[in-house]
C-alpha positions in Angstrom: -18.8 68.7 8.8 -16.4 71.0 7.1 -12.7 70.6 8.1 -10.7 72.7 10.2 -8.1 75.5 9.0 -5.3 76.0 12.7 -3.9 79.3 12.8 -0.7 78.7 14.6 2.0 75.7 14.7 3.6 76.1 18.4 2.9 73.7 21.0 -0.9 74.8 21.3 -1.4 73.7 18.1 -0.1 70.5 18.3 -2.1 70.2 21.6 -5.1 71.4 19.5 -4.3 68.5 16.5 -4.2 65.6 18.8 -7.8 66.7 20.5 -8.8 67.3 16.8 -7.6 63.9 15.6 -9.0 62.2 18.9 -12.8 63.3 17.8 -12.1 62.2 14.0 -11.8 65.6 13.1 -10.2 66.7 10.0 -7.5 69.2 10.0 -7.0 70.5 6.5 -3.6 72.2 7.1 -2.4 75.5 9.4 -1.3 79.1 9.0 1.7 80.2 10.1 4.3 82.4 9.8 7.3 79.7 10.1 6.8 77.2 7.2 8.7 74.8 9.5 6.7 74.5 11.7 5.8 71.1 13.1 1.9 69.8 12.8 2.6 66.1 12.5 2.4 66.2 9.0 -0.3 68.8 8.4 -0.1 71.0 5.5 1.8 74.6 6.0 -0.9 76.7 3.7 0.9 80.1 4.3 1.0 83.3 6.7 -1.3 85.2 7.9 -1.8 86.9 4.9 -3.6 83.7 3.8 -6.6 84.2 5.5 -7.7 87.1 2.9 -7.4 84.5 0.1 -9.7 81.7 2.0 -12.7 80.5 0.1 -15.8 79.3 1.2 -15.9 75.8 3.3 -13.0 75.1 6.0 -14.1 76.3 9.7 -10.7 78.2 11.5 -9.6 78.0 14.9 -6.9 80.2 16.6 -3.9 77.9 18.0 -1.8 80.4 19.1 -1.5 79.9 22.5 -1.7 82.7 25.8 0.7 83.5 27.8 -0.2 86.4 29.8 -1.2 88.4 26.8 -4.3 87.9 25.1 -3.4 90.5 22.2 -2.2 87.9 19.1 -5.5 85.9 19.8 -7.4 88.7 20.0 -5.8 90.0 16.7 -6.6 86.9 14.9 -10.0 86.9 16.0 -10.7 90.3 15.1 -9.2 89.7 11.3 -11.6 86.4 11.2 -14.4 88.1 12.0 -13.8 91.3 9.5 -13.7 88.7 6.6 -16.7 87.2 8.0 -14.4 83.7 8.3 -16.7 81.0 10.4 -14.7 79.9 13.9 -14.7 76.4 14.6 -14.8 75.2 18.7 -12.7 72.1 19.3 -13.9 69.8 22.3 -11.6 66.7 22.6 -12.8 63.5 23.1 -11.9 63.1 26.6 -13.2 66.8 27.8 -16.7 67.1 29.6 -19.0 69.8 29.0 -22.3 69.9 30.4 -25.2 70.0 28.2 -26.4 72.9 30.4 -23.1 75.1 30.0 -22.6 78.0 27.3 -19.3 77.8 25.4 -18.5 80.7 22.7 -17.2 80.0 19.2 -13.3 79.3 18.7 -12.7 78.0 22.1 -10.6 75.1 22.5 -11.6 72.9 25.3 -8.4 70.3 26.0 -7.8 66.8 27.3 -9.9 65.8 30.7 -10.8 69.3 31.0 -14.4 69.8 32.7 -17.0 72.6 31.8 -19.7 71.6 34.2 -23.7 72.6 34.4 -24.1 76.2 34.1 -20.9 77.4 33.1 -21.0 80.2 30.5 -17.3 80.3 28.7 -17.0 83.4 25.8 -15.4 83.4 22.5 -11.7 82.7 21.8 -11.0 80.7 25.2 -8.8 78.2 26.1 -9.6 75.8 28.8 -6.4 73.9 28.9 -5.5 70.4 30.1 -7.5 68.8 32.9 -8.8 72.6 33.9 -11.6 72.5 36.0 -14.5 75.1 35.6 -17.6 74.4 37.9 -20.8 75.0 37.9 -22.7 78.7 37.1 -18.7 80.2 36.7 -18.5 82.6 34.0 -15.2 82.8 31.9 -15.0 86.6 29.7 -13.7 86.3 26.0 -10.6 85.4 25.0 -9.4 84.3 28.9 -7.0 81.2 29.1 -7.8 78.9 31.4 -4.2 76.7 32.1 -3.2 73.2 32.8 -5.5 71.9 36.1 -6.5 74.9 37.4 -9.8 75.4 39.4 -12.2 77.6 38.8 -14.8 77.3 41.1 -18.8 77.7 41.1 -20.4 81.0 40.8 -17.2 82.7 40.0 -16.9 85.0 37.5 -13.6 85.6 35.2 -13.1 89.4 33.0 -12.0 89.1 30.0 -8.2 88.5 28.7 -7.5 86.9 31.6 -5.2 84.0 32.6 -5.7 81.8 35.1 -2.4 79.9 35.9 -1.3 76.5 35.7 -2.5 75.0 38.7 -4.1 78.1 40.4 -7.5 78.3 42.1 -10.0 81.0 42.6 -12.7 79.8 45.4 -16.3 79.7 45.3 -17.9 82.9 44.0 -15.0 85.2 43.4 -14.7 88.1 40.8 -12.2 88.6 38.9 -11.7 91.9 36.7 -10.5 92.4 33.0 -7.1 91.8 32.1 -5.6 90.0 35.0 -3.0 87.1 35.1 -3.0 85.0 37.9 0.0 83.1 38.6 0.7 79.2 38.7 -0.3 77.8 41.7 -2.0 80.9 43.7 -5.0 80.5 45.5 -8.0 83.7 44.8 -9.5 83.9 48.2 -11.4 87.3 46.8 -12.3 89.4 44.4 -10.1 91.2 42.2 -10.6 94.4 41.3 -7.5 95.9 39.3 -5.8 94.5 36.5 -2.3 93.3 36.7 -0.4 89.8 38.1 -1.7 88.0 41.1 0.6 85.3 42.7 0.8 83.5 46.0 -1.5 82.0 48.2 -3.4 84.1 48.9 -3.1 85.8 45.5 -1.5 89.4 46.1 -1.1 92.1 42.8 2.7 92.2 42.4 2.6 94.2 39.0 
């Protein structure tokens, strides 16, 4: 198995290089635009501006992480895909996903996270520490699912969407593109209109 090229060296990507190292996977160095930055002794290979040099045999993986906007990983996805650069999908060692759930290239599935039987996940995603995602839920490309939240069966996530630290959104709920859902809130139905949901139940403040 070819090694792994990070693009970004913030805190996601140090999550991302311990769930690497914990499944023996080799990280051959990052990208980023601070040569600086901190990856636990990991090679800084250069800026973005790198990627139009790479040759043939490291897999990449975005590790910027998503905080309410989607548009940086998005970017870096897009610029991969124009050079025709392969995406690698990180699964750490102690992250469950069923045999009978879909995940999409580049997605970076975190510590005691759970993709259960079913579940259909798109390109680009994060599902973050100890998330939950149950069975026959759909999560839309390049959607952040954050630290221990819930999302429950038959529910279906748009894309470039966050669901927050904590949050939940019950059995069977849609939710449309480009929403953020806010730490902690509770999604008791659908959502129809982009913009920030908080509280419990969740409300559209912005």
């Amino acid at each position: 198995m070819s090694a792994l090229v990070f693009i970004g060296g913030g805190g996601h990507g140090r999550a991302c290089l311990e769930a690497a190292r914990s499944t023996g996977l080799i990280v051959a160095g990052f990208i980023d635009r601070d040569s600086q930055a901190d990856m636990q002794g990991t090679p800084w290979l250069g800026d973005d501006d790198w990627l139009s040099q790479a040759t043939e045999g490291p897999r990449f993986l975005i590790t910027v992480g998503q905080v309410k906007s989607a548009a940086v990983r998005m970017r870096l996805y897009g610029q991969l895909q124009a050079l025709q650069l392969p995406l690698a999908t990180l699964i750490a060692s102690s992250a469950v996903v069923a045999s009978l759930s879909r995940l999409g290239k580049g997605c970076a599935v975190l510590h005691h996270a759970l993709i259960n039987a079913g579940a259909d996940v798109g390109v680009n995603c994060i599902i973050n520490s100890g998330a939950l995602i149950e069975h026959d839920a759909v999560i839309g490309a390049h959607s952040h699912v954050a630290t221990g939240a819930i999302v429950n069966g038959g529910t279906r996530i748009g894309s470039r969407c966050l669901v927050g630290s904590r949050a939940v959104v019950l059995q069977g709920v849609t939710v449309a593109d480009d929403v953020v859902i806010g730490a902690g809130a509770v999604v008791t139905a659908d959502v129809n209109e982009a913009g920030t949901w908080v509280g419990v139940p969740a409300r559209r403040v912005s």
